[in-house]
N, C-alpha and C positions, 0 to 999 in steps of 0.2 A: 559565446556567452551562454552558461548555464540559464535555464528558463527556471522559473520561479517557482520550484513545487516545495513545498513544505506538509511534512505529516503532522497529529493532532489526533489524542483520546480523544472518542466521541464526548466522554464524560466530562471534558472540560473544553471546552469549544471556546474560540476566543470572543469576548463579548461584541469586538464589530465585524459584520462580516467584510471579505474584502475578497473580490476575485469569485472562481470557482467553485465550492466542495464536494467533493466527491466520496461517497461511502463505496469502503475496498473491503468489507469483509463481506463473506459466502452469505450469513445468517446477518437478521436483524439485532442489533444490542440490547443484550438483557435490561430490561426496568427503565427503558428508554421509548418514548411516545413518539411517532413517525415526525408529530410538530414540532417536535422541540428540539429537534435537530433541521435547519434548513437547507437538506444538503441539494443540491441542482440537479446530481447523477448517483445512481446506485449500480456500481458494475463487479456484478459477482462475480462474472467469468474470470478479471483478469486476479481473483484471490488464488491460493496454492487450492490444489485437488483436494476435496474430500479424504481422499486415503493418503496423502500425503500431508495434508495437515494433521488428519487423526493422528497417525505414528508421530507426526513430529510433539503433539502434546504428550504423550507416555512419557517422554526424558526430553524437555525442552534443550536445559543444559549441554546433556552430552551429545545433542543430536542435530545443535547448530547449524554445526562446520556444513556439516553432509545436507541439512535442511537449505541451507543458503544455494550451495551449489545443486540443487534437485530444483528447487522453485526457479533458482535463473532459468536453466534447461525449460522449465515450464514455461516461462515467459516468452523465451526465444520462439515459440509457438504463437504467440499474442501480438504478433508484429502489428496488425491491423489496431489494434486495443491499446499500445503504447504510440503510434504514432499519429493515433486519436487525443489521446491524453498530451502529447508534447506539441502537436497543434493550437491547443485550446491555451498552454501554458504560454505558446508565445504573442496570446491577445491579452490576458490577464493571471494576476498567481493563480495557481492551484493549491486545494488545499485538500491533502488526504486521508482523511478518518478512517481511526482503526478503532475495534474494541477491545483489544489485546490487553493486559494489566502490566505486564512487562515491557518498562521503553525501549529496553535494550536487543530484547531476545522476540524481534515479531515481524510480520510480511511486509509492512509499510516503510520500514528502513532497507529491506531490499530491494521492493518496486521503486524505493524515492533512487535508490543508486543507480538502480538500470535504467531509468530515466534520465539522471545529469550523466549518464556515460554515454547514453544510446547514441551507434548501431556498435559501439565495442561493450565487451561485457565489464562489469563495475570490477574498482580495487576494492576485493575482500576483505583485506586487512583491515579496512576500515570499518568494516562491519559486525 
């Protein structure tokens, strides 16, 4: 049974809390007060590297594919840090915040993957 992790713009949090949240990105979100986000955990470590997120924002678009498969590899590093996180997911959901503007093109849909696949690596395709 997949554990219950679901991601969520910080800028739109859903009104009840339920479960977990966890803030996954490096930096604090722009124009956002530490209160008004109630998250439980802040883990910077398991976001993509500094030098790999910078490149990856130059050409978000064309730089996907290759972004997706460099942050997995990164993660695969973070064993301790996902099976911290899928621990937690099988007492209650998780929920995890990203500040990204982009649903489609950002680190929280590849950490949610590697998380409902862990310890095998996530279908791409879906990503």
């Amino acid at each position: 049974m997949k554990p219950k992790i679901q991601i969520c713009r910080v800028y739109n949090p859903p009104k009840i809390k339920e479960g977990t949240w966890i803030l996954i990105d490096r930096l604090w979100p722009r124009g956002l007060k530490k209160e008004s986000l109630p998250c439980d955990l802040w883990l910077k470590d398991i976001t993509p590297s500094t030098p790999l997120r910078k490149w990856f924002h130059e050409d978000v678009e064309a730089r996907w594919s290759e972004f997706v498969d460099r942050y997995i590899k990164e993660l695969d590093q973070q064993t301790d840090s996902i099976e911290h996180l899928l621990k937690m997911a099988k007492h209650s959901p998780v929920t995890l915040f990203y500040a990204a503007k982009d649903p489609k093109h950002n680190h929280a849909r590849i950490l949610q993957a590697v998380l409902h696949s862990w310890p095998n690596p996530p279908d791409k395709s879906s990503l």
